[in-house]
C-alpha positions as CSV (number, residue, x, y, z in Angstrom):
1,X,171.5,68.3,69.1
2,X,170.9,71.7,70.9
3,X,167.3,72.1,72.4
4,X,166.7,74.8,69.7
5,X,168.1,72.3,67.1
6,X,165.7,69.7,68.2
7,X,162.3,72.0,68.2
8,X,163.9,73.1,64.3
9,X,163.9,69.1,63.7
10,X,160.6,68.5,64.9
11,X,159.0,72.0,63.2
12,X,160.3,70.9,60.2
13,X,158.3,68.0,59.5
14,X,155.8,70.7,58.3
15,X,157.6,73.1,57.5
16,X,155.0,75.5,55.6
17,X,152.1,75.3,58.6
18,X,154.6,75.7,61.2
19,X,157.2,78.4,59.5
20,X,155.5,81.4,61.9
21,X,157.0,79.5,64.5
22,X,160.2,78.2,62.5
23,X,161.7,81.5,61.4
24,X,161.7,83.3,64.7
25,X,163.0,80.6,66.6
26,X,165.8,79.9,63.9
27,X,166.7,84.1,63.7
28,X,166.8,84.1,67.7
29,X,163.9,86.0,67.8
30,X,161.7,83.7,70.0
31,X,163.0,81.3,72.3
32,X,162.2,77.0,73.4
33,X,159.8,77.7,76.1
34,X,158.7,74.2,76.2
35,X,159.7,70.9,73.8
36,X,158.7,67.0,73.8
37,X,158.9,64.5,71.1
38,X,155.5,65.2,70.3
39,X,155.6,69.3,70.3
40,X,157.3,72.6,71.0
41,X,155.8,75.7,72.1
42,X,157.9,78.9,71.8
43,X,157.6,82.3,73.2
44,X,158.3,85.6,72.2
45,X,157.2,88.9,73.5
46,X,154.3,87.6,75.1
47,X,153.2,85.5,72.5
48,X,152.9,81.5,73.0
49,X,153.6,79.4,69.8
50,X,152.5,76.1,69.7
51,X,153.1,72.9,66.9
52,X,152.1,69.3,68.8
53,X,150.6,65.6,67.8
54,X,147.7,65.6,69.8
55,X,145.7,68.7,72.1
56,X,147.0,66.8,75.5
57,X,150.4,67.5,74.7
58,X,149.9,71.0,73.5
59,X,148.1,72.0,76.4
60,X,151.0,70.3,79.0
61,X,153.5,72.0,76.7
62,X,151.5,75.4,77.5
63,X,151.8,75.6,81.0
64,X,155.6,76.8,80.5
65,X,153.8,80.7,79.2
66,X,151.3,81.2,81.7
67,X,151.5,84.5,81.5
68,X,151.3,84.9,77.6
69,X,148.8,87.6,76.3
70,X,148.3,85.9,72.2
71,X,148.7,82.4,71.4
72,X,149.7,81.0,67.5
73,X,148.8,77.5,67.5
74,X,149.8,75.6,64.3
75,X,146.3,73.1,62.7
76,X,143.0,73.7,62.8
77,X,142.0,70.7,65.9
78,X,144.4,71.8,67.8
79,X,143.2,75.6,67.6
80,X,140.0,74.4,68.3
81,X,141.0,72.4,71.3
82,X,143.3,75.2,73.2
83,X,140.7,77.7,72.6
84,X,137.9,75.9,74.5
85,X,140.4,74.3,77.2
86,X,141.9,77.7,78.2
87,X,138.5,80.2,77.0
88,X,140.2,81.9,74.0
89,X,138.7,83.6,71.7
90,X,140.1,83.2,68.1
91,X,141.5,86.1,66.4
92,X,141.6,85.2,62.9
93,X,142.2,81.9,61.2
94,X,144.7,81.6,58.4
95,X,146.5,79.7,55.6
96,X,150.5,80.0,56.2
97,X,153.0,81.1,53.0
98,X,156.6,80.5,52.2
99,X,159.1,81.4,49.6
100,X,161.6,78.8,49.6
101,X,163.0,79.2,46.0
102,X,165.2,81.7,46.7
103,X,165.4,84.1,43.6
104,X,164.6,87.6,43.6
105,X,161.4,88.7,41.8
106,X,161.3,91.7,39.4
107,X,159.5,94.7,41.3
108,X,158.2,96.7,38.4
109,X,157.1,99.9,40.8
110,X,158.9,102.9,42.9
111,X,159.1,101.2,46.0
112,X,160.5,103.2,49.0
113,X,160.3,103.1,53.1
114,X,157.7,105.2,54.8
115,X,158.3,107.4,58.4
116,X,156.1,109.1,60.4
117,X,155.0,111.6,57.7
118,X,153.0,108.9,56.4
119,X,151.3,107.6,59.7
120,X,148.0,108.6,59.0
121,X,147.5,107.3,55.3
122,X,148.8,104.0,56.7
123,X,146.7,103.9,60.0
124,X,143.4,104.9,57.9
125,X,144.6,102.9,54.6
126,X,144.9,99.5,56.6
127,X,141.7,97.5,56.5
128,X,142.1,94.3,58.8
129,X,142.4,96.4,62.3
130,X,142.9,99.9,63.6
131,X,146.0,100.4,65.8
132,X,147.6,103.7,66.0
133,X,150.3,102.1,68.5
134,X,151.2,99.3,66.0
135,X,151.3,101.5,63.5
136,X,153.6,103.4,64.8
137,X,156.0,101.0,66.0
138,X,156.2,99.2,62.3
139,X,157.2,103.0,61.0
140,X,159.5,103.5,63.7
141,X,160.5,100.0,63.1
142,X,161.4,100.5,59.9
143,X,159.4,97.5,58.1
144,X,156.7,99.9,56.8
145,X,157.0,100.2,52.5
146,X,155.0,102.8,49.6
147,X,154.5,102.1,45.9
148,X,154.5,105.9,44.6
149,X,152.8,106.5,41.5
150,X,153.8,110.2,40.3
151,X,155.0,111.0,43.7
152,X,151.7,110.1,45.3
153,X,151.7,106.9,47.3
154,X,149.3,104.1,46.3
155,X,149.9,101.4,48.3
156,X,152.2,100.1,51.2
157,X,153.4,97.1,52.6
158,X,155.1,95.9,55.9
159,X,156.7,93.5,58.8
160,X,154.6,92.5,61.5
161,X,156.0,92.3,64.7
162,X,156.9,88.7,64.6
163,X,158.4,88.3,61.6
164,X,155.7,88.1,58.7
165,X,155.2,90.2,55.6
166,X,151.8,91.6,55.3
167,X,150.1,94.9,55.6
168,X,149.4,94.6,52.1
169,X,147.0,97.4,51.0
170,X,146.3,99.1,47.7
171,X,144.5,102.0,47.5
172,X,141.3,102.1,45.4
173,X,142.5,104.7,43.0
174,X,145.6,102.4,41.8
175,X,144.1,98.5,41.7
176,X,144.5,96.7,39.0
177,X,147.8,97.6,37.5
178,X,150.0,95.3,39.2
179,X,150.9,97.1,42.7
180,X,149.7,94.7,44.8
181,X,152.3,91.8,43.1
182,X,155.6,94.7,43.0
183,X,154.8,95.3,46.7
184,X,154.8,91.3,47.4
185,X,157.7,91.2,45.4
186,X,159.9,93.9,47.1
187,X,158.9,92.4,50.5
188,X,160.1,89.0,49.4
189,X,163.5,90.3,47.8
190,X,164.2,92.1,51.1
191,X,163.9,89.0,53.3
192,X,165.9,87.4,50.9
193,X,168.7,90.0,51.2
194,X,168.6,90.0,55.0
195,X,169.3,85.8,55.0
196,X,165.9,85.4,56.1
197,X,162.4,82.8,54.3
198,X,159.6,85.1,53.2
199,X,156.2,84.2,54.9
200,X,152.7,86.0,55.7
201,X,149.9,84.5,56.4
202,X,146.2,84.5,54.8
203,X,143.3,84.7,55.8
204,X,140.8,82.3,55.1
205,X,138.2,83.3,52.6
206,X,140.9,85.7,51.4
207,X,140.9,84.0,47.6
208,X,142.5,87.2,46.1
209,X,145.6,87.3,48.2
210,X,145.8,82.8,47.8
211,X,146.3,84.1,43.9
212,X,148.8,86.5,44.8
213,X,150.9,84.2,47.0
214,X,150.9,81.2,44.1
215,X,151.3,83.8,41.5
216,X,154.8,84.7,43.2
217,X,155.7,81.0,43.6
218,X,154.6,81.0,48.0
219,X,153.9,77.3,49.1
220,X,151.0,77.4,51.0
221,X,149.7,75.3,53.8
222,X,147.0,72.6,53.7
223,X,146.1,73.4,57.2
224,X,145.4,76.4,58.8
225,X,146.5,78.3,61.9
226,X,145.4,80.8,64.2
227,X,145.9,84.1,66.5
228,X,144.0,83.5,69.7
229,X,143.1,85.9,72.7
230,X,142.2,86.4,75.9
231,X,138.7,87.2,75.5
């Protein structure tokens, strides 16, 4: 087997916890920085992905990206571990979800793709951070989507940057009627179209989105993972 065959083999022994890392390495998106029989780390854009047995391994696997800027590390110990060994600070901690049935949901909402026009609803309509760059790189990018209710939009969804659905925000006015699971939906139908497994992640503590991943059929991880940071 190819090197990128073998990190696959080894990622898939979990394959919910470690899909963040699975899906851009399988799409060529992010590349084998480092691999053993006991981990892989990956990197892409700056970013250091890592899924290993045991924090020693992680960490030796981690000197290949010494000059990453974000680490995703796959369990909850090892998080733990590579924060305190190299002084991270954790970004947010999170349950991982995949779609691997493969048939399209019904959307039951007007679902289109957003520009620039509508960078400042999104910027101010997005709760978890505020990030006019990365804002404007997911519109420009494409991967930005409204729910219009009589031509007003109500909602969006998008792509993050390395691969994930998520984004996922309802405005007040228009909860409660269903947008929330039409804009989950569309997202999962057009990673489905494109070849490509549905994921996002969840926050833990989150226990409305949990219900909205099982309520679309997403398998969700019994561990978590986590976005780390220089601090």
């Amino acid at each position: 087997m190819t090197e990128k065959e073998q990190a696959l083999a080894y990622l898939g022994r979990d394959p919910v916890l470690n899909i963040s890392m699975t899906e851009p390495l399988r799409l060529g998106r992010a590349h084998v920085a480092a691999r053993s029989s006991r981990g892989v780390v990956l990197e892409m854009d700056g970013i250091a992905m890592v899924a290993a047995e045991a924090p020693d391994e992680a960490l030796r696997l981690l000197e290949a990206v010494p000059e990453a800027n974000t680490w995703n590390v796959m369990g909850g110990a090892l998080t733990q571990a590579v924060a305190e060994a190299l002084d991270l600070e954790e970004g947010s901690r999170c349950y991982q979800a995949a779609y691997f049935r493969g048939d399209p949901l019904p959307v039951r909402a007007d679902v289109r793709p957003l520009d620039m026009s509508f960078f400042q609803a999104v910027l101010d309509g997005y709760s978890l951070f505020h990030d006019p760059e990365y804002v404007e790189d997911r519109l420009t990018a494409g991967v930005i989507f409204g729910a219009f209710v009589d031509g007003r939009l109500a909602g969006f969804v998008g792509e993050h940057h390395e691969g994930s659905m998520g984004m996922l925000e309802v405005f007040p006015p228009y909860r409660g009627h269903g947008l929330g699971l039409a804009l989950e939906s569309f997202q999962i139908n057009r990673y489905l179209s494109q070849g490509r497994v549905p994921f996002d992640q969840v926050i833990v503590g989150n226990e409305k989105s949990m219900g909205l991943q099982r309520k679309v059929g997403m398998e969700l991880s019994k561990d978590t993972m986590s976005w780390l940071h220089r601090k």
